[in-house]
C-alpha positions in Angstrom: -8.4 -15.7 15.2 -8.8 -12.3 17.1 -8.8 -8.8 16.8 -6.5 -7.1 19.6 -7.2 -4.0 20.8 -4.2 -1.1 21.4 -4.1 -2.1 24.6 -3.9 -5.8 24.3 -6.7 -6.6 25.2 -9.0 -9.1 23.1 -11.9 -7.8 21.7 -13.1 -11.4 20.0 -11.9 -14.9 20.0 -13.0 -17.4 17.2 -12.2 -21.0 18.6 -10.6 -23.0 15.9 -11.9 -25.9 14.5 -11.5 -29.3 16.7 -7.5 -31.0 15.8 -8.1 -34.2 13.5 -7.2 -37.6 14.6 -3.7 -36.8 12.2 -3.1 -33.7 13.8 -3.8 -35.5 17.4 -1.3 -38.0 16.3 1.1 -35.5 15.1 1.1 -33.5 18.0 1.7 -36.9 20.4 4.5 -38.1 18.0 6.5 -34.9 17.9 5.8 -33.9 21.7 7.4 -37.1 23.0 10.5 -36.2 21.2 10.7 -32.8 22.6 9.4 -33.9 25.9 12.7 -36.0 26.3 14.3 -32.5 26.7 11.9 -31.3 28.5 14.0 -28.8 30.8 16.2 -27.6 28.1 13.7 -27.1 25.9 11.4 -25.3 28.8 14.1 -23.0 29.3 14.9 -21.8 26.2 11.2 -20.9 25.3 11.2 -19.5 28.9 14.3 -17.1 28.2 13.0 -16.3 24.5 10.1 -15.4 26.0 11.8 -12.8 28.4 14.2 -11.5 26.0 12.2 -11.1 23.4 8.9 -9.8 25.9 11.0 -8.2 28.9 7.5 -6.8 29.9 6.8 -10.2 30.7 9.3 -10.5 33.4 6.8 -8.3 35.7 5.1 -11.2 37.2 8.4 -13.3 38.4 9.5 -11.3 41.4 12.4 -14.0 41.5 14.1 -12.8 37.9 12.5 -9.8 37.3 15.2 -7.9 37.1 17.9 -10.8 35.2 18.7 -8.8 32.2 21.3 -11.2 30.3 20.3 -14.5 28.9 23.0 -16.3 30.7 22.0 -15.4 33.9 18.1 -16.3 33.0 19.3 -19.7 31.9 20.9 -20.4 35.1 18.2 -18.9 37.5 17.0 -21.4 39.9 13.6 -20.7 40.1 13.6 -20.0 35.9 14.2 -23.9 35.8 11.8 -24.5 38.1 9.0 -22.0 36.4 10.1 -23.9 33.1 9.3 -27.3 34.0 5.9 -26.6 35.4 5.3 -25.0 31.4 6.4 -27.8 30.2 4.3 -30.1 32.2 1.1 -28.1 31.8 1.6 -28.5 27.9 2.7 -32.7 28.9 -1.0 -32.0 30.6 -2.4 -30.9 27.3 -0.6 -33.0 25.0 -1.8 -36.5 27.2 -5.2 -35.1 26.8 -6.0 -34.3 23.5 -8.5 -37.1 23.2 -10.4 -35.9 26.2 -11.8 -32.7 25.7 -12.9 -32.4 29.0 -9.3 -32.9 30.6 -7.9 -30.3 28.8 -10.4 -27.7 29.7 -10.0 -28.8 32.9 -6.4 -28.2 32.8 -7.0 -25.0 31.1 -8.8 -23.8 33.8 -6.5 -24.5 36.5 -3.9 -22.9 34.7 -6.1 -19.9 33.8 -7.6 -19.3 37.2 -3.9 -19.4 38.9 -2.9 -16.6 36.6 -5.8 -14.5 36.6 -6.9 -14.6 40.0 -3.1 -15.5 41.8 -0.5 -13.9 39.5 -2.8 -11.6 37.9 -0.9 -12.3 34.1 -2.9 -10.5 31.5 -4.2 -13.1 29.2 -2.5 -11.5 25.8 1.0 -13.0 27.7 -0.5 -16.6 26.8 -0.8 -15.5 23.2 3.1 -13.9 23.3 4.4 -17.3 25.1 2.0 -19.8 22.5 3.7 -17.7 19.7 7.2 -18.1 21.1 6.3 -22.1 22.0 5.7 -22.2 18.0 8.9 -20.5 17.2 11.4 -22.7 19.9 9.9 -25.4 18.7 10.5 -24.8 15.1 14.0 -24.0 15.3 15.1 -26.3 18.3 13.3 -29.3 16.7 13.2 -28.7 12.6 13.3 -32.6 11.7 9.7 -33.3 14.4 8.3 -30.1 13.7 8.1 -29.8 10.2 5.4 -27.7 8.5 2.8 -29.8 9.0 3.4 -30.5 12.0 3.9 -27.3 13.2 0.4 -26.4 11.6 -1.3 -28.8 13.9 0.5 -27.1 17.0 -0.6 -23.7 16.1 -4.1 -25.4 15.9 -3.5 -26.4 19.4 -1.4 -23.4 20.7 -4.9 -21.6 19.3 -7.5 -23.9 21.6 -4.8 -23.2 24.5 -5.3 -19.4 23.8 -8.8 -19.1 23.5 -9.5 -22.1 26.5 -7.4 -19.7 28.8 -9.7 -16.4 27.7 -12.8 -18.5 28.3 -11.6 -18.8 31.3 -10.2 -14.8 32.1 -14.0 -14.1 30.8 -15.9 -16.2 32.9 -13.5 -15.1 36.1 -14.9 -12.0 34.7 -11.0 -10.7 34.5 -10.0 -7.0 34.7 -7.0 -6.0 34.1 -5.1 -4.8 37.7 -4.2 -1.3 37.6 -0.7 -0.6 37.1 1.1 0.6 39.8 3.0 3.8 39.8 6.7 3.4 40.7 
């Protein structure tokens, strides 16, 4: 789908083909199950995300410097940062028949990033990847291997919707502060 450059930064983005009515149907049918644990579930790809990417903890100023698991899973404002994820891809999910809905959604989320919290846009590819992987292994009986193809297909439009977006903002990367 991309090339990434050895700085992370996206040098092209192929849009994946549109999701079928099945794959639309299996993304709805296996969503609803894992949106009944919404904040659990939000929470562990949330702490995956930071364990796994600790670089990725630079643009919470609340748990940037949470080290241990534990502690992330009982963070306050982790919980809180983990249910708006959760409802963005609710978002998403309840408009996967609407194509102009979800870009719309896409671009709210990927103008609050770029311009407010000034994420880089390879973080959305880290956190679609680790989506992929907590659901997987936290829900193997709903996301089975088909089903987990169609959500790579969609964790692929999320990706390049949000770059559409960082490109027409005409995003550059914020210089890195020393110190």
């Amino acid at each position: 789908m991309e090339m990434m450059q050895g700085n992370g930064e996206v040098d092209h983005l192929e849009k994946p083909s549109p999701l079928t009515d099945k794959e639309r149907l299996m993304i709805r049918d296996s969503w609803t199950k894992v949106f009944q644990n919404c904040d659990d579930a939000g929470v562990a790809i949330l702490v995956r995300l930071f364990v796994k990417f600790p670089s990725s903890k630079q643009f919470f100023s609340q748990f940037r410097h949470i080290e241990e698991a534990e502690e992330l899973e009982r963070s306050a404002q982790l919980r809180k940062h983990a249910r708006r994820v959760m409802t963005a891809i609710d978002s998403l999910v309840g408009s996967l028949d609407d194509p102009d809905k979800m870009t719309s959604v896409l671009k709210l989320v990927g103008t609050a990033h770029a311009v407010r919290h000034k994420v880089e846009p390879k973080y959305f590819k880290i956190l679609c990847d680790v989506i992929l992987e907590v659901l997987g292994e936290a829900f193997p009986e709903v996301v089975t291997p088909e089903v987990a193809a169609a959500w790579n297909k969609l964790m692929d439009t999320l990706y390049c919707g949000i770059n559409a977006v960082y490109e027409e903002l005409g995003w550059k990367k914020p210089p890195t502060s020393s110190g």
